[in-house]
N, C-alpha and C positions, 0 to 999 in steps of 0.2 A: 485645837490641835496643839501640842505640846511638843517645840521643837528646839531641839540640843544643839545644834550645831550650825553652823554657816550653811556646809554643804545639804544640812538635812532641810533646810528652811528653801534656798534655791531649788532643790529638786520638786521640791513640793510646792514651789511655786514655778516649776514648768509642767507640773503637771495638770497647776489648776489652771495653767494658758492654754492647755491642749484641751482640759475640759471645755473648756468655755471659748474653744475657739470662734463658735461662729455669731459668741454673742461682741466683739468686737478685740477681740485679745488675739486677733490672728497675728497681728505684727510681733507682738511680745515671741509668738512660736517661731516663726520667719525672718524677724527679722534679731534680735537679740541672738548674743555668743555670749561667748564665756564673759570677756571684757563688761560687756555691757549687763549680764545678771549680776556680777562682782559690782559695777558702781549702783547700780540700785539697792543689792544690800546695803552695800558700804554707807551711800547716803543716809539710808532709814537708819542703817545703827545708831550714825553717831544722835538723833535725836534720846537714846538712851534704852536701856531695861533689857528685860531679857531680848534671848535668841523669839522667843516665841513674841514679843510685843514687836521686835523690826518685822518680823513676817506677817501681820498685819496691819506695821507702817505700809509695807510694800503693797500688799494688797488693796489697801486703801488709794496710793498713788494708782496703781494701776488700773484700779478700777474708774479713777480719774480720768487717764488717759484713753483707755477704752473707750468710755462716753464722749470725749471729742471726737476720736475718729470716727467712731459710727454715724455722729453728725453729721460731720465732713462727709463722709461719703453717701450720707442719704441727700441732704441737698446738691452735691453732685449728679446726683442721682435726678435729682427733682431738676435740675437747671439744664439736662443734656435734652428736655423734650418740649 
């Protein structure tokens, strides 16, 4: 994906949290705002390169984050029985 801009990069990474909501990216849809897409780019930028290299910084953290929650809530999961 080859993306130009701040705003084109955030949309197209709420879109891939809505795709892939129920693989663990629900929070990213529910719970992230404006504020909070704004510092996740913002952090990936400054590691450097284009608009298109932060959007797969982000994607990369995110996909991070997805994978602990989903853990977290599957041993929750396992520990409520």
């Amino acid at each position: 994906m080859n993306i130009m801009t701040k705003a084109e990069g955030i949309s197209a990474l709420k879109q891939f949290a809505l795709d892939h909501y129920e693989d663990g990216y629900d929070t990213f849809v529910e719970c992230y705002g404006t504020e909070e897409w704004n510092e996740l780019w913002d952090e990936q930028a400054e590691k450097g390169g284009t608009p298109t290299d932060t959007y797969n910084h982000c994607l990369q953290l995110m996909a991070c984050c997805a994978d602990v929650w989903e853990d977290r809530r599957a041993d929750a999961r396992n520990s409520a029985f």
